[in-house]
C-alpha positions in Angstrom: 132.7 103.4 185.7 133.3 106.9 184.2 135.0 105.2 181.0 132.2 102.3 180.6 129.7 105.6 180.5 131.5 108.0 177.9 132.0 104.5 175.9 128.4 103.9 175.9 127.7 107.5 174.7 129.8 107.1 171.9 128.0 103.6 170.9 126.0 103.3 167.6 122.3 104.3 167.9 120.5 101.0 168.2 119.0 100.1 164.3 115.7 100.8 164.5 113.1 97.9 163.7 112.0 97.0 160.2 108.2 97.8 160.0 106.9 94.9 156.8 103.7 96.7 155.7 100.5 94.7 156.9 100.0 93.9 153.1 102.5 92.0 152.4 102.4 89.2 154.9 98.5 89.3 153.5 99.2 89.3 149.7 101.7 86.8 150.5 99.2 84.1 152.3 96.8 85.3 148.9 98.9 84.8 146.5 99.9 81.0 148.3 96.4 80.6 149.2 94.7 81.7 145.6 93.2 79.1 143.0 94.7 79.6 139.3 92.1 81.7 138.6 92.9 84.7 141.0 96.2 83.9 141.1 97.3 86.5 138.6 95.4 89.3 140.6 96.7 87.6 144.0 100.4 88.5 142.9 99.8 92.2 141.0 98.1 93.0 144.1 101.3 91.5 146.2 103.7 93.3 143.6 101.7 96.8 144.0 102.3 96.2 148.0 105.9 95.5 148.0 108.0 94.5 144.4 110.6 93.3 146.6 108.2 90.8 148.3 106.8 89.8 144.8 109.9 89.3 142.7 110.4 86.8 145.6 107.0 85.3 144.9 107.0 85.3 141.9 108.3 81.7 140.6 105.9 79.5 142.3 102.9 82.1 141.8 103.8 82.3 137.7 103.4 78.5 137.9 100.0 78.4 138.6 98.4 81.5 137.1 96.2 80.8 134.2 95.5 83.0 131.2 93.0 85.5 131.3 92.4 89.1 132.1 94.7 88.6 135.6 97.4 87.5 134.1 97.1 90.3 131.2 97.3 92.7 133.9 100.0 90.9 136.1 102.1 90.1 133.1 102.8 93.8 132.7 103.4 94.3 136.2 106.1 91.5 135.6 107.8 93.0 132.8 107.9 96.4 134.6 110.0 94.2 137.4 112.5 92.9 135.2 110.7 89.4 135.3 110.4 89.3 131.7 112.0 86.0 131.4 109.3 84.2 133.6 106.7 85.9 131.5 108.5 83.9 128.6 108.4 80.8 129.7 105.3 81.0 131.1 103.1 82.3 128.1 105.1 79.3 126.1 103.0 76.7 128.9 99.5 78.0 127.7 97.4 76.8 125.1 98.0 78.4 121.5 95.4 80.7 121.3 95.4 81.8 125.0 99.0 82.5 124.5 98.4 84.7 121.0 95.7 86.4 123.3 97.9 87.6 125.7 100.9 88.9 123.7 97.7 90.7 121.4 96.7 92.3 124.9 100.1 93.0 126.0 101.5 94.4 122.7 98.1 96.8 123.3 100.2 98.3 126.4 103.3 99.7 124.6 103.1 103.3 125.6 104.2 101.4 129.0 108.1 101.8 128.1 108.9 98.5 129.8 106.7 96.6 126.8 108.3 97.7 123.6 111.7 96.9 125.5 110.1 93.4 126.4 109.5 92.4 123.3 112.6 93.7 122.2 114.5 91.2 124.8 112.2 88.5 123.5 113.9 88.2 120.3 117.0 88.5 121.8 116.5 85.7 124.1 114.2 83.7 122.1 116.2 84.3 118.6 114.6 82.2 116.1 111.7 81.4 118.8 110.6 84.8 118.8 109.5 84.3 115.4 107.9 80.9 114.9 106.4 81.3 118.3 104.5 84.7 116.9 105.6 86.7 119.7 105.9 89.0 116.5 102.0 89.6 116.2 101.5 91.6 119.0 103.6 94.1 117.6 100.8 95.1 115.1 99.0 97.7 118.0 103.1 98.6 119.4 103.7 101.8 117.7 106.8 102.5 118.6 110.7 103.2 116.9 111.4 100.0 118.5 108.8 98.0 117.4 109.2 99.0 113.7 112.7 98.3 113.6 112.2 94.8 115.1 109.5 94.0 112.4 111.8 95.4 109.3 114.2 93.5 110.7 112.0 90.2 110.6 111.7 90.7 107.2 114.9 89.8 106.2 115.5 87.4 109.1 112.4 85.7 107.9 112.5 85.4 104.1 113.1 81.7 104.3 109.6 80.9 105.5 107.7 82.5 103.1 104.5 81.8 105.0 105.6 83.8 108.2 107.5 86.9 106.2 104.2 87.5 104.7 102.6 87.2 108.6 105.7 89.6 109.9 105.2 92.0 106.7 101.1 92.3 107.6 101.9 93.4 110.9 103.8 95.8 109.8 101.7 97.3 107.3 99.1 97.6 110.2 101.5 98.4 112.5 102.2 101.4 110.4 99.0 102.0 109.0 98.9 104.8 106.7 102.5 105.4 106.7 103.3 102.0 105.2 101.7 103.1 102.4 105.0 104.7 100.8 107.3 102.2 102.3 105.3 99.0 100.4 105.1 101.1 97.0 108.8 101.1 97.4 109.3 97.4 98.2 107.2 96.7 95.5 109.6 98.9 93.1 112.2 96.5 94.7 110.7 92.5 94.3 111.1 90.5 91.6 109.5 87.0 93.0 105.7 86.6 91.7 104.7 85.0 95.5 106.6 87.9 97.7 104.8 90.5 95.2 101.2 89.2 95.7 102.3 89.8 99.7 103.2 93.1 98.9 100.4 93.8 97.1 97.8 92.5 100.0 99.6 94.1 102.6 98.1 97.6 101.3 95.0 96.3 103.0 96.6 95.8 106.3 97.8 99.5 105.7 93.9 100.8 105.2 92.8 98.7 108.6 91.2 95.8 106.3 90.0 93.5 109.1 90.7 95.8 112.1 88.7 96.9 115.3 88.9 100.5 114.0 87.8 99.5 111.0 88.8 100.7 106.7 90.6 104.2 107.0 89.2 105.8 104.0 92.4 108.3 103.4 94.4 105.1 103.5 92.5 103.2 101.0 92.1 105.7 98.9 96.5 105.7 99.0 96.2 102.5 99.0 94.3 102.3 95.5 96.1 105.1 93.8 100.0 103.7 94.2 98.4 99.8 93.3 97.2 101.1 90.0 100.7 102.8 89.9 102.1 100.1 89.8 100.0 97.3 88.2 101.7 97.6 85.0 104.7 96.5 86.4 103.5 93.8 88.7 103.7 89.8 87.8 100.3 88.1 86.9 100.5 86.3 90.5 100.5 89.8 91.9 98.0 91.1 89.6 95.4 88.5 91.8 95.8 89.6 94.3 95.8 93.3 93.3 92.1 92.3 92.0 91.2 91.0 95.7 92.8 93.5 97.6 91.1 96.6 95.7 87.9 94.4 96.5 88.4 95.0 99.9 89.8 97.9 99.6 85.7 98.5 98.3 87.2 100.2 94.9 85.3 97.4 92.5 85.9 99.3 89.5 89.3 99.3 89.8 89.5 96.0 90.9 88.0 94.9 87.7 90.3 97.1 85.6 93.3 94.5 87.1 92.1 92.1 84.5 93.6 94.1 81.6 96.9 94.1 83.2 96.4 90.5 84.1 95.8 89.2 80.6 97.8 91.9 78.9 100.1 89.9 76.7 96.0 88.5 75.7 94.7 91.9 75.2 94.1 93.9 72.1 95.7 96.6 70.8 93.4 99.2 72.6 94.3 97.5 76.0 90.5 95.4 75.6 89.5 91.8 76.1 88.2 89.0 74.1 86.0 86.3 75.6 84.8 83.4 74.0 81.2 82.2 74.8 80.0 78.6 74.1 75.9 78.1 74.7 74.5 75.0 74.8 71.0 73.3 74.5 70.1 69.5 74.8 66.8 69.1 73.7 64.9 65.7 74.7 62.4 66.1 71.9 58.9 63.5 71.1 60.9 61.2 69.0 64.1 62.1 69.5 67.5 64.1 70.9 68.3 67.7 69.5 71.1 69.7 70.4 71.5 73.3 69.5 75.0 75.4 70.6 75.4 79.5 70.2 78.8 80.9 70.0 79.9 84.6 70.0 83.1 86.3 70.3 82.7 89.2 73.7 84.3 92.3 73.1 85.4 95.5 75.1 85.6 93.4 78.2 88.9 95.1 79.4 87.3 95.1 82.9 86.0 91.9 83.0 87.6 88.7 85.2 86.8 85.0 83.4 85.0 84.2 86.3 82.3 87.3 85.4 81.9 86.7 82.1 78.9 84.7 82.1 77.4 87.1 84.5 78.4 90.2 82.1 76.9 88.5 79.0 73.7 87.2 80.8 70.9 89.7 78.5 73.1 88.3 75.5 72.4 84.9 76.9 68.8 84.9 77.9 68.0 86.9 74.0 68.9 83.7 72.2 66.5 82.7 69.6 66.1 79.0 70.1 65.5 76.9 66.6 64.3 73.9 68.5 60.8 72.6 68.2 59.0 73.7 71.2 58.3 70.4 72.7 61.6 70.0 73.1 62.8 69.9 76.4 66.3 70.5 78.1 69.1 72.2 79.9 71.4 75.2 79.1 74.7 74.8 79.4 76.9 78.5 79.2 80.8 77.6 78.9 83.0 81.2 78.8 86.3 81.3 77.5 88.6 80.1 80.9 90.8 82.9 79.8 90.5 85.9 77.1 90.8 84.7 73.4 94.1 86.8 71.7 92.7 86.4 68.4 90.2 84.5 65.9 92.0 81.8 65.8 91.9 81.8 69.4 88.4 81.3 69.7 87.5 79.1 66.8 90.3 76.7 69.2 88.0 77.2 72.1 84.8 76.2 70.2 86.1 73.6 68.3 87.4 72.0 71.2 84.0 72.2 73.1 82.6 71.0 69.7 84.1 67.9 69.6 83.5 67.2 73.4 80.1 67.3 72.8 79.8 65.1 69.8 81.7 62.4 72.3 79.4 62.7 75.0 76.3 62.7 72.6 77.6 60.5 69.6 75.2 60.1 67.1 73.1 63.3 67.5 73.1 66.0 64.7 74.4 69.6 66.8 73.1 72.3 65.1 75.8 75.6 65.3 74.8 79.3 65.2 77.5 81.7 65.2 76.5 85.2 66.6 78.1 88.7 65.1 80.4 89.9 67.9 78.9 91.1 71.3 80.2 94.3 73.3 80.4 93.9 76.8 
């Protein structure tokens, strides 16, 4: 008796009983019980109870969650539990754009460590995925080291398919904002292919927030401007287009207009200007019979003018012609410009002549009466 009572003293202390928080046995019946649209907040509610209890709850419940502002919430949860992969898959199940929605939203959440790493693991699981799935996009808001290395990195991965380089290299410029100001102006230094140039080039608009919530940062665009004019002289004509567009919305007309020179500059004159020509045409249904009248003139000092403004530009010029036709003649008024500046005379006695003889075909038999103007400044 005295040994079986100094053996019992000696005995382990009986384990005392687990106590399961009264939340968990609820979030669980929630989470089974909840429709796909409160499913998401069903299971972040389960996982801010017990992680243990969600992790475990996790695989059916991520099968019936639908997108929306629960899953936004829940998806981070996730990711903070390791349970990036079923976040993955998942987001791959939902429609397009409820799927770009959610990693927009999520890559909103990177000063949460776990999302920058996320998305880091993405492309390492995903590899190729990552990319033409646009997991990618929701970098643009992810301002971190990690996020900017990812993207740089895209945009060698991703040179093959031109169309999503140039989606990788926007969200970097807005990813970067202001700073990838410097960092395009040296890419730019760098390209030699017309189409990656014009990306370069309309990126700066990304930089300036072009498009964005937050709307044009004036101190960027006004960057932005400066190191495009920089370097419009060495720019292909492809890239010169879309120099001229970006500037536009970069809300710097002036200079977008001055792109023309350097567009047409193996056109231009010697002082850097442009020649337009301008073909004016009248068909006038007269009492007894058809006249036609055309007025030509040769636009000068149009160094900031685009073809398609031309007629525009020269629009006093046009509406000061001095008609010869009889006054009862009635008709139209046709104003043909140049479709591209005119290096020289010879140039644009090749553009009327041309039109000339186009309209004798279409009105054979009728006596056109030419008037050649004295050069017009524009």
């Amino acid at each position: 008796m005295l040994l079986a009572l100094s053996l019992a003293a000696f005995a382990a202390p009986k384990a005392p009983a687990v106590v399961v928080p009264a939340c968990v046995a609820e979030g669980q019946k929630a989470v089974t019980e909840a429709g796909p649209a409160a499913a998401g907040k069903a299971w972040l509610d389960l996982a801010t109870c017990d992680p243990a209890a969600a992790k475990v709850a996790a695989p059916e419940a991520w099968k019936k969650i639908i997108a929306g502002p629960g899953a936004d919430a829940a998806g981070v949860k996730a990711i903070e539990l390791g349970l990036g992969e079923h976040i993955r898959v998942w987001a791959d199940t939902q429609q397009p754009d409820e799927k770009s929605a959610f990693i927009n939203t999520l890559g909103e959440q990177c000063t949460n460590p776990a999302v920058p790493t996320f998305f880091v693991d993405s492309e390492k699981a995903l590899g190729g995925k990552f990319w033409s799935g646009r997991w990618f996009a929701g970098l643009d808001a992810c301002r971190t080291p990690a996020a900017v290395a990812l993207l740089t990195s895209g945009l060698e991965s991703q040179k093959g398919e031109r169309g999503r380089f140039k989606a990788v290299l926007e969200t970097l410029a807005r990813n970067l904002g202001k700073d990838a100001i410097p960092v395009l102006e040296a890419r730019l230094g760098t390209v030699s292919d017309p189409e990656f140039a014009s990306y370069e080039v309309g990126a700066f608009a990304d930089a300036a927030g072009v498009g964005s919530v937050a709307g044009l940062n004036l101190e960027a665009a006004a960057l932005a401007v400066a190191a495009i004019k920089k370097l419009a002289p060495t720019l292909p004509e492809p890239a010169l287009e879309s120099a001229r567009t970006t500037l536009l919305a970069l809300r710097d007309e002036l200079s977008s207009d001055s792109m023309a020179a350097q567009r047409y500059r193996a056109l231009a004159q010697a002082d850097g200007s442009l020649h337009y020509g301008l073909y004016v045409t009248k068909v006038g249904i007269c009492k007894k019979d058809t006249k036609i009248e055309v007025h030509t003139v040769l636009l000068t000092n149009a160094g900031r003018t685009w073809p398609d403004q031309v007629v525009a530009r020269a629009s006093s010029w046009i509406e000061a012609i001095d008609w010869k036709l009889p006054k009862d003649c009635i008709g139209n008024v046709t104003v043909t410009a140049s479709p591209t500046p005119v290096k020289d005379r010879a140039a644009f006695d090749a553009f009327t002549k041309g039109l000339d003889t186009e309209l004798q075909k279409k009105n054979d038999g009728v006596k056109v009466r030419v008037f050649a103007a004295e050069p017009h400044s524009l």
